[in-house]
C-alpha positions in Angstrom: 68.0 -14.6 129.0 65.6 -12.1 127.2 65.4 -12.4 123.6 66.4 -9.2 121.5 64.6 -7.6 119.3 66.1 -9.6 115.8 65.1 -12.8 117.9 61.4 -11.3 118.3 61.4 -9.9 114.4 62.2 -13.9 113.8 59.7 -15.1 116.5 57.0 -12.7 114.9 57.4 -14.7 111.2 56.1 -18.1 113.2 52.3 -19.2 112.3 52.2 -20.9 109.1 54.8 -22.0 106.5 58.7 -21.2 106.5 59.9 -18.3 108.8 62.6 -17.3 107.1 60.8 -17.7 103.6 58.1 -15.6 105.0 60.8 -13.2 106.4 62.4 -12.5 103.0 58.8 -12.5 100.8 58.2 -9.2 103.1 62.3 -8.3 102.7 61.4 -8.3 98.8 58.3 -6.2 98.8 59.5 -3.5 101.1 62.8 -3.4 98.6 60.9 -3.7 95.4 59.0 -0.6 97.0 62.3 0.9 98.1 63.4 1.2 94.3 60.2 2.0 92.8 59.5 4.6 94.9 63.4 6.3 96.1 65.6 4.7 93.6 64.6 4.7 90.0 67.2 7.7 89.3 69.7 6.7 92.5 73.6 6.8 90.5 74.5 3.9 92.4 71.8 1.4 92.0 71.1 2.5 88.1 75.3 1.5 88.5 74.1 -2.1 89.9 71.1 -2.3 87.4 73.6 -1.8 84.5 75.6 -4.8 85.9 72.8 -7.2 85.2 70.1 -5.2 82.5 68.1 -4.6 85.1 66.7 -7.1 87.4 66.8 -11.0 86.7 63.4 -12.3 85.0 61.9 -13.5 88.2 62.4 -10.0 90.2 62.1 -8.2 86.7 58.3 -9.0 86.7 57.6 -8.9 89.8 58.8 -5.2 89.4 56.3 -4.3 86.8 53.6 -6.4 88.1 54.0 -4.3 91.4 54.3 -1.3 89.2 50.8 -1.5 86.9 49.1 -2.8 90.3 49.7 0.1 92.4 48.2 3.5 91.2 50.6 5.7 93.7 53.4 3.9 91.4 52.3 3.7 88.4 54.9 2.7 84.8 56.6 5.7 84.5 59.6 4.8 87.4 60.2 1.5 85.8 59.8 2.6 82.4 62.5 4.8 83.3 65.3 2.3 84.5 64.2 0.0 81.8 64.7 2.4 78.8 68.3 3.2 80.1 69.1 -0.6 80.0 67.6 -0.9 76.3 70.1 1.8 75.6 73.1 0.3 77.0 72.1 -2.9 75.3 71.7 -0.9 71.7 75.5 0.5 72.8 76.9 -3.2 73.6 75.9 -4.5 70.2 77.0 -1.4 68.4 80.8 -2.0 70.3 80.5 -5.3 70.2 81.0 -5.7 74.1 78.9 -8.3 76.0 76.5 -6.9 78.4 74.4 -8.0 81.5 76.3 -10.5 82.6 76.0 -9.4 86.3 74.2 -10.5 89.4 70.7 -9.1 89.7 70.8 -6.4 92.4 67.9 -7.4 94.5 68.9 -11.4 94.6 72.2 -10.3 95.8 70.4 -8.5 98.7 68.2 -11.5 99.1 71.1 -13.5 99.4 72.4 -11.6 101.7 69.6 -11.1 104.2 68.7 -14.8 103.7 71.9 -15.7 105.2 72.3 -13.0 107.8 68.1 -14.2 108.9 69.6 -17.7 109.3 73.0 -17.4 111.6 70.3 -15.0 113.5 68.0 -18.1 114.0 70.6 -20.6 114.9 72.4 -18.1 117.2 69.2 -17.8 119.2 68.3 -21.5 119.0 67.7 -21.6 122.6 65.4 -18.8 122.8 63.9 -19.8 119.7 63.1 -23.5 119.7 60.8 -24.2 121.9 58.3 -21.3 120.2 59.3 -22.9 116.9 57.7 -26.4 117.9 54.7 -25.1 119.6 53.9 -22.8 116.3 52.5 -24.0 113.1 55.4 -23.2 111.0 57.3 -25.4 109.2 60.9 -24.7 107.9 61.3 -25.2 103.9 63.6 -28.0 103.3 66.5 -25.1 102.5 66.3 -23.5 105.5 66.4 -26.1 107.6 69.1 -27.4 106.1 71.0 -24.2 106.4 70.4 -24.1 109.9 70.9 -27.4 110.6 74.1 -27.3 108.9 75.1 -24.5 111.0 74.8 -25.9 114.7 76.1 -29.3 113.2 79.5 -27.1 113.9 78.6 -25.0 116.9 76.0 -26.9 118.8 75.6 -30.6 117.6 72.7 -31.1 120.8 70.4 -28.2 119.4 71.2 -30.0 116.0 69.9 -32.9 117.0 66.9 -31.0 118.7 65.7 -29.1 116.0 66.0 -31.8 113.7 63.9 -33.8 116.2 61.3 -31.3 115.9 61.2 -30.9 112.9 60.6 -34.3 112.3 57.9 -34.3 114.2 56.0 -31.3 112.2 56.9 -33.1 109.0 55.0 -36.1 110.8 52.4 -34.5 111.6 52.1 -32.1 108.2 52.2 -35.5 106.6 49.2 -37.0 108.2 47.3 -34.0 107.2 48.1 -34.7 103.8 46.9 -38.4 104.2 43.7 -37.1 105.8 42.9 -34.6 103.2 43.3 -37.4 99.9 41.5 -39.9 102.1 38.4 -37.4 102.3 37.6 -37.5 98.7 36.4 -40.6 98.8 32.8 -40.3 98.1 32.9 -43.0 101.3 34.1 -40.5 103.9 31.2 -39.3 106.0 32.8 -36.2 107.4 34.8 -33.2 105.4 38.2 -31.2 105.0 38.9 -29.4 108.2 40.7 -25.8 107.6 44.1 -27.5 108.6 43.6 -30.4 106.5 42.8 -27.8 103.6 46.1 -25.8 104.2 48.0 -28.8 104.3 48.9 -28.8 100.5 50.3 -25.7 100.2 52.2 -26.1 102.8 53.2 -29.8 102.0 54.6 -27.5 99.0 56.3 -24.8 100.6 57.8 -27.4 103.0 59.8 -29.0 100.1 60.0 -25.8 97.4 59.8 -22.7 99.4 58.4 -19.5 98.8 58.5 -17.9 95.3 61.2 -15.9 96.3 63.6 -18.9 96.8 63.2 -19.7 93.3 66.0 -17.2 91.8 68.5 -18.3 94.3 68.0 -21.9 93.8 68.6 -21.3 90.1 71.7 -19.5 90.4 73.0 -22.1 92.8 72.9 -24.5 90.0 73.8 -22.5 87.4 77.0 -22.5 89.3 77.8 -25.7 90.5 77.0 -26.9 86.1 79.4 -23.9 85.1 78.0 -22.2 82.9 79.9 -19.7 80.9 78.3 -16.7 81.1 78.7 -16.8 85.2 
């Protein structure tokens, strides 16, 4: 069976770290650059960005970091979108009305291609796999267990074969880890390899994900405390 091109677009994320986090980190930039550049005056998405005040904090600054760091861009666009939500924040307080209680706009399209990236993953399992173990990516704890969870219902045997793998990488990432404390002893007669090196970050993104996990994580438990104002 040849693999498609979504199965390739995955395929092409494996190397180093968490496929699909690395998958949606590029998802993020090219949409942050999407509204910089195309949709600073777009009705419907100053519609979504009124919803939420803009973006969430996380996506927020990473707006106007992306903004100030790129001369093509520049302040103006975001200066733009962000002195239209002052405004209808000024006209909430004045009527009294509450405001910005919304989802973020690009989280919500996060969320979306986060969970469309990983039915696309399991679905291709097969094809996938066996690249997936002879790569030096590691799935992030979430995405695994996404995954996982969704060929515990359609395909218990590749369940238990990507969990067996991944095992394995989590085996081996750990050994790394041992290997790069155990070389600071002033004892130890030879020094960090490049792997060894990487292995803390990546002992991190294992457990944490990417950056760009971090708003959905937090809204996931915002929810399941119920809180008020979601």
């Amino acid at each position: 069976m040849r693999m498609d091109l979504i199965g390739f677009h995955i395929k092409g994320a494996f190397g180093e770290g968490c496929p699909v986090c690395r998958l949606l980190k590029e998802y993020e930039e090219d949409e942050i650059d999407t509204i910089l550049y195309e949709h600073v005056n777009d009705p419907h998405v100053r519609a979504k960005f009124k919803e939420s005040l803009g973006l969430c904090t996380y996506h927020a600054w990473r707006t106007v970091n992306k903004a100030y760091s790129e001369p093509l861009l520049g302040p103006l666009g975001v200066s733009i979108i962000y002195e239209h939500m002052l405004s209808v924040y000024i006209a909430s307080l004045e009527e009294g009305k509450s405001a910005g209680t919304g989802e973020c706009f690009l989280c919500s399209l996060i969320r979306e291609k986060e969970k469309t990236t990983v039915e696309a993953f399991a679905e291709r399992i097969d094809e996938l796999l066996p690249d997936y173990e002879r790569s030096g990516s590691i799935l992030c704890r979430r995405h695994y267990d996404m995954i996982h969870s969704i060929l515990m219902e359609k395909s218990p045997e590749m369940a238990e074969e990507l969990k067996r793998v991944q095992i394995k990488k989590l085996r081996e990432l750990n050994e790394r880890m041992k290997s790069f404390i155990d070389k600071f002893d002033y004892r130890a007669k030879e020094g960090h390899t490049s792997d060894e090196i990487r292995a803390l970050p990546q002992a991190v993104e294992t457990l944490k994900g990417l950056e760009v996990i971090e708003p959905l994580e937090k809204e996931k438990k915002e929810k399941r405390r119920g809180f008020p104002w979601r």
